[in-house]
C-alpha positions as CSV (number, residue, x, y, z in Angstrom):
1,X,-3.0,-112.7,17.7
2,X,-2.8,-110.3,20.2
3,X,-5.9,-108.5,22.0
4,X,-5.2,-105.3,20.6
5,X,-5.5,-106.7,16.7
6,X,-8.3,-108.5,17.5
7,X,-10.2,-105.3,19.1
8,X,-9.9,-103.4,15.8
9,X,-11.1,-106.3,13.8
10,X,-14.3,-106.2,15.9
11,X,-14.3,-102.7,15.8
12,X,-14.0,-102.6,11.9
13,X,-16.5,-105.4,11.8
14,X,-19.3,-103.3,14.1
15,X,-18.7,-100.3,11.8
16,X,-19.1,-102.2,8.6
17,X,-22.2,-103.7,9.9
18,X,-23.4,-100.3,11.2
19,X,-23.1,-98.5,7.5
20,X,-24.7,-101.8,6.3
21,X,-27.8,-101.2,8.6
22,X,-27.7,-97.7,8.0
23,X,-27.6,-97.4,4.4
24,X,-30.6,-100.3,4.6
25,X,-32.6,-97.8,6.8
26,X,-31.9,-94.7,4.8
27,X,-33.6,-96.5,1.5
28,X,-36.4,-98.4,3.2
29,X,-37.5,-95.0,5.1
30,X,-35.8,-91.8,4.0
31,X,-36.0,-92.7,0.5
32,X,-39.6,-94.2,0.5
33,X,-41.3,-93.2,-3.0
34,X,-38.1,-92.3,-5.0
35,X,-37.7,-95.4,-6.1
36,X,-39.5,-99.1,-6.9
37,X,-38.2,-102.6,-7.6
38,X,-41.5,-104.8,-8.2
39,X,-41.7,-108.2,-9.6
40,X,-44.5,-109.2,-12.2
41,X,-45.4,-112.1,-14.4
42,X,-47.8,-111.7,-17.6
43,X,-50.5,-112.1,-19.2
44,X,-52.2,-111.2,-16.3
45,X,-55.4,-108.5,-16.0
46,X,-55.0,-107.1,-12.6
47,X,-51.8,-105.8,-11.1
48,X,-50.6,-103.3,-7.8
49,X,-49.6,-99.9,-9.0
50,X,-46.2,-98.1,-8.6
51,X,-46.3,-94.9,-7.1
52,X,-43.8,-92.8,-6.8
53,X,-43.8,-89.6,-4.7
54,X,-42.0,-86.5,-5.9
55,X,-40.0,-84.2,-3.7
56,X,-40.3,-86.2,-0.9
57,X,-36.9,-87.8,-1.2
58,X,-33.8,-87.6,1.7
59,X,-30.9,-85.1,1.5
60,X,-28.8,-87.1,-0.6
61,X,-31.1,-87.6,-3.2
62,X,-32.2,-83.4,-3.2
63,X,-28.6,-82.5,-3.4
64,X,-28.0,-84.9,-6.2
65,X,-30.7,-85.4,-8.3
66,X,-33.4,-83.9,-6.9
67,X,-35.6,-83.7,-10.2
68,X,-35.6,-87.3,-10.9
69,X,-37.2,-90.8,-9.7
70,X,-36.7,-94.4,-11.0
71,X,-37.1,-97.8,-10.6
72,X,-37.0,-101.4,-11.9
73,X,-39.6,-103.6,-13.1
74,X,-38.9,-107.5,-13.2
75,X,-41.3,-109.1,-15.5
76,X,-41.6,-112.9,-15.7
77,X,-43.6,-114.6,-18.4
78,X,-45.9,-117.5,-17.3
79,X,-47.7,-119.1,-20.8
80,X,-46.5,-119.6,-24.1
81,X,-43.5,-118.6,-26.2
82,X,-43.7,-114.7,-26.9
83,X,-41.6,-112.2,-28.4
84,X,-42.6,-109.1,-26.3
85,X,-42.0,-105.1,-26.7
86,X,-42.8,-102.4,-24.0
87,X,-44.2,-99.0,-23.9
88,X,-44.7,-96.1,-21.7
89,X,-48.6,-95.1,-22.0
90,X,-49.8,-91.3,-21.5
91,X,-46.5,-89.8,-20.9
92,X,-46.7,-85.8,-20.8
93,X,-44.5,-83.2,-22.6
94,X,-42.2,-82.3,-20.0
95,X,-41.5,-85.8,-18.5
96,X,-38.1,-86.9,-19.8
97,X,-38.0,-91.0,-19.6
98,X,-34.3,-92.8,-19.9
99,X,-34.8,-96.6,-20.5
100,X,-32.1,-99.3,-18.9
101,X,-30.9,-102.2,-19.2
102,X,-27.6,-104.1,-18.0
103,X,-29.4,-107.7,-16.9
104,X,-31.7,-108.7,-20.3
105,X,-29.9,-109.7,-23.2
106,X,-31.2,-109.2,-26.3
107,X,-32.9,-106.3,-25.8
108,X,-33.5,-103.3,-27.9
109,X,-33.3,-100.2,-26.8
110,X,-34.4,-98.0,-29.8
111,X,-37.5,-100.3,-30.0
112,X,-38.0,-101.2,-26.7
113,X,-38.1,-104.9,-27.8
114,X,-36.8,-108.0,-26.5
115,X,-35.2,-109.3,-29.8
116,X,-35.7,-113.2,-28.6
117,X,-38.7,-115.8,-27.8
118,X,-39.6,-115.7,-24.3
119,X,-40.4,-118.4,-22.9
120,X,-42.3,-119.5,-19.9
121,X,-40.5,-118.7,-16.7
122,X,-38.1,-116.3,-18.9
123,X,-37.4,-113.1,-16.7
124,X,-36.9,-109.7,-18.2
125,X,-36.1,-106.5,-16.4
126,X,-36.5,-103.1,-17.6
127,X,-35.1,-99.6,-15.6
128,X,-36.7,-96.2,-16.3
129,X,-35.7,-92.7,-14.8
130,X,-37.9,-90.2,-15.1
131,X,-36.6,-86.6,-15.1
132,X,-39.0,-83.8,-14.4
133,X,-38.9,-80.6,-16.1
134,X,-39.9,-77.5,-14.3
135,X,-43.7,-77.4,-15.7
136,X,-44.8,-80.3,-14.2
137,X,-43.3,-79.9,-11.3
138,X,-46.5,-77.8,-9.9
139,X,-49.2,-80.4,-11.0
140,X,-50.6,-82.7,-8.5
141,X,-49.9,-85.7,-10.3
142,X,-47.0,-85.4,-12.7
143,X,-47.7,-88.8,-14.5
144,X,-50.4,-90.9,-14.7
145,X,-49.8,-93.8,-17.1
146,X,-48.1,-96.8,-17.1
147,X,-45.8,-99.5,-18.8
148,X,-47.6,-102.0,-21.1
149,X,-46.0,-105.4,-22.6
150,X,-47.4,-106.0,-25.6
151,X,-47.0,-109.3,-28.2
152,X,-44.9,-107.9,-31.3
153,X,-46.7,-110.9,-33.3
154,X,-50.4,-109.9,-32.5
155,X,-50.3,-106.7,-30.3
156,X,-52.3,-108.1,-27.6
157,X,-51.3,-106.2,-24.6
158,X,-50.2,-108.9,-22.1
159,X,-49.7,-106.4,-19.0
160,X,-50.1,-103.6,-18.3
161,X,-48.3,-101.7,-14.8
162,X,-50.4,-98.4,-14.1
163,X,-47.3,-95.9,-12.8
164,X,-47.8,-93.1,-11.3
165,X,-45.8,-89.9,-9.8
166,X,-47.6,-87.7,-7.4
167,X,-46.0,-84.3,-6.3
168,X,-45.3,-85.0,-2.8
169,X,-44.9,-80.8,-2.2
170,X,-48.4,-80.1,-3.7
171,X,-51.1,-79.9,-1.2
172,X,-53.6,-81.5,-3.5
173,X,-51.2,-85.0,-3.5
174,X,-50.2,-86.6,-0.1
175,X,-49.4,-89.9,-0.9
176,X,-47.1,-92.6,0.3
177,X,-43.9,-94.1,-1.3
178,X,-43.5,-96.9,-4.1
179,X,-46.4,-99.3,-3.2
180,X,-44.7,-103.0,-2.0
């Protein structure tokens, strides 16, 4: 291999690992509160919010989808065998919520149900977007609610994950990103 060959390699190698590095920096800081990945396991009483700060995102993200936030909730189940469905709590007229999945199998999107027994140590995940329509834009706080996992067999609510979008432009709402 000559010197020249292996120069590019190590030049294509320091550039990969520069995008990689940068792309890491531009979510961690530029993108702070457009987005949450948080990990939970129910039943449990007492949890750390999400909070998610609106119209404080990078360039990318106002050039693209500037109106819109969303994130992923893990959700591990720690007791007995459940059959579990989820809702959104206290969401306004004006807040448009898509619900995704690509990594739980059996679930149900219509009902927002997982269509199998959990059991303990099972893992669910769930993704939501929320779009924001112009009215809410100038509130404070555009939502203050939460997801709740609730037992389709007795409707005891097993968790509950208080969400909550501030208005990162309004002067009432300074707040920071997606809690870790």
């Amino acid at each position: 291999m000559t010197v020249e060959k292996t120069m590019r390699r190590v030049a294509l190698l320091l550039v990969g690992l520069g995008v990689a590095f940068a792309l890491g920096y531009y979510h961690r800081e530029v993108r702070r509160g457009e987005s949450y990945h948080q990990f939970y396991t129910f039943p449990r009483d007492r949890v750390r919010p999400v909070i998610l700060s609106y119209g404080q995102g990078g360039v990318l993200h106002r050039l693209l989808s500037p109106h819109a936030l969303g994130g992923t909730l893990g959700l591990t189940n720690t007791r007995n065998p459940v059959k579990v469905k989820l809702e959104l709590v206290n969401v306004p007229e004006g807040l448009e919520v898509h619900w995704g999945n690509s990594h739980t199998r059996d679930f149900n999107l219509d009902k927002r149900t997982i269509e199998r027994v959990l059991n303990p140590g099972d893992s669910i995940s769930v993704h939501h977007t929320f779009y924001i329509e112009r009215e809410l834009r100038q509130r404070p706080v555009i939502y203050d609610g939460g997801l709740r996992v609730v037992d389709t067999q007795s409707e005891a609510s097993l968790l509950f994950v208080p969400i909550q979008i501030r208005n990162g432009e309004s002067r009432e709402s300074r707040g920071g990103g997606a809690e870790r």
